[in-house]
C-alpha positions as CSV (number, residue, x, y, z in Angstrom):
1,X,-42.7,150.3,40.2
2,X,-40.4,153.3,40.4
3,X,-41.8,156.6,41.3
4,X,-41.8,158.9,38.0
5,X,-43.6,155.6,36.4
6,X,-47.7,155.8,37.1
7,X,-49.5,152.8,38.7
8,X,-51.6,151.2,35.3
9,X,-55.4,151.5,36.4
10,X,-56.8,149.0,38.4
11,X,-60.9,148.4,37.8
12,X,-62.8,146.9,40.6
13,X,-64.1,143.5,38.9
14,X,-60.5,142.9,37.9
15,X,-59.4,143.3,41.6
16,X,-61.6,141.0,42.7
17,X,-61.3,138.4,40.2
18,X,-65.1,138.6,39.4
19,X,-65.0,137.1,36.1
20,X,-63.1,134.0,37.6
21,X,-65.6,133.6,40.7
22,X,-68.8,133.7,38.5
23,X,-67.3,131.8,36.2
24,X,-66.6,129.2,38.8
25,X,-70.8,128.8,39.6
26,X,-72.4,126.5,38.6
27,X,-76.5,124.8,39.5
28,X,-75.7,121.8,41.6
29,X,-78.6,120.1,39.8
30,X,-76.5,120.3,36.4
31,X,-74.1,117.4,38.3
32,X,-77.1,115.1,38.1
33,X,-78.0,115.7,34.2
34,X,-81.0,117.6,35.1
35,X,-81.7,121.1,34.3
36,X,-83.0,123.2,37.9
37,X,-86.3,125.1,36.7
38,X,-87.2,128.6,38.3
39,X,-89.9,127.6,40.1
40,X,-91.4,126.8,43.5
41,X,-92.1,123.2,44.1
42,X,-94.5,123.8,47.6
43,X,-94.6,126.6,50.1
44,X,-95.7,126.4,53.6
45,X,-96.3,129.4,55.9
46,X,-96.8,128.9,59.8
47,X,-96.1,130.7,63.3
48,X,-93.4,128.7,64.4
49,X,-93.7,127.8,67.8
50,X,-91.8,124.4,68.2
51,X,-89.6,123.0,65.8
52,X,-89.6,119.5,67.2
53,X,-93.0,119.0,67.2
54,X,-93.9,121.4,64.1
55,X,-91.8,120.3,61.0
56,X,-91.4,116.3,61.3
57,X,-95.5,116.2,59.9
58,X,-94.5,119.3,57.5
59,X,-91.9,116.9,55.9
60,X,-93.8,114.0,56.1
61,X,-97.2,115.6,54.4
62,X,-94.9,116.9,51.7
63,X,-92.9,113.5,51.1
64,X,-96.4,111.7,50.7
65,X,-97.8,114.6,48.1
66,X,-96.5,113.7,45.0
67,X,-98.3,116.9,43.5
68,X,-96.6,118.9,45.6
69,X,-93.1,116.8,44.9
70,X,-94.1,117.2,40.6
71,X,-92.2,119.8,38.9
72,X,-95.3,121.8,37.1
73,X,-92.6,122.9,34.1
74,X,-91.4,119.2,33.0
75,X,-93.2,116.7,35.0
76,X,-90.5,115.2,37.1
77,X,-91.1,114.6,40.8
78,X,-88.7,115.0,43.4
79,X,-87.9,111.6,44.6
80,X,-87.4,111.5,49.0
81,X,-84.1,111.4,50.1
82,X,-82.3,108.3,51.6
């Protein structure tokens, strides 16, 4: 631009394409046909000492808990992964 012209106003969300990233999101569950709820299927708290020893019976009391695998919203479970 030449000098006696002024710069035209840049806003910050256009600088950064804002509208274009969050645009962009999307749920990964959407892919599947399935809409993600906004809720916590199971929690576990523990002092984690070992991770070797501590998390393979974690995953494996979780994977055999269908209650804790059931979506309390619309009923479907989360199936185990192959």
């Amino acid at each position: 631009m030449a000098k006696d012209k002024p710069y035209p106003p840049q806003y910050y969300n256009d600088y950064l394409h804002l509208k274009k990233i969050l645009d962009s999101q999307h749920l990964k569950s959407d892919e599947f046909g399935a809409h993600a709820h906004d809720e916590m299927l199971h929690e576990v708290t523990l002092y984690l000492e070992n991770i070797v020893t501590q998390l393979p019976p974690l995953f494996e009391a979780y994977w055999d808990n269908t209650d804790a695998r059931t979506c309390r919203s619309c009923g479907s479970i989360q199936q185990p992964p192959n």
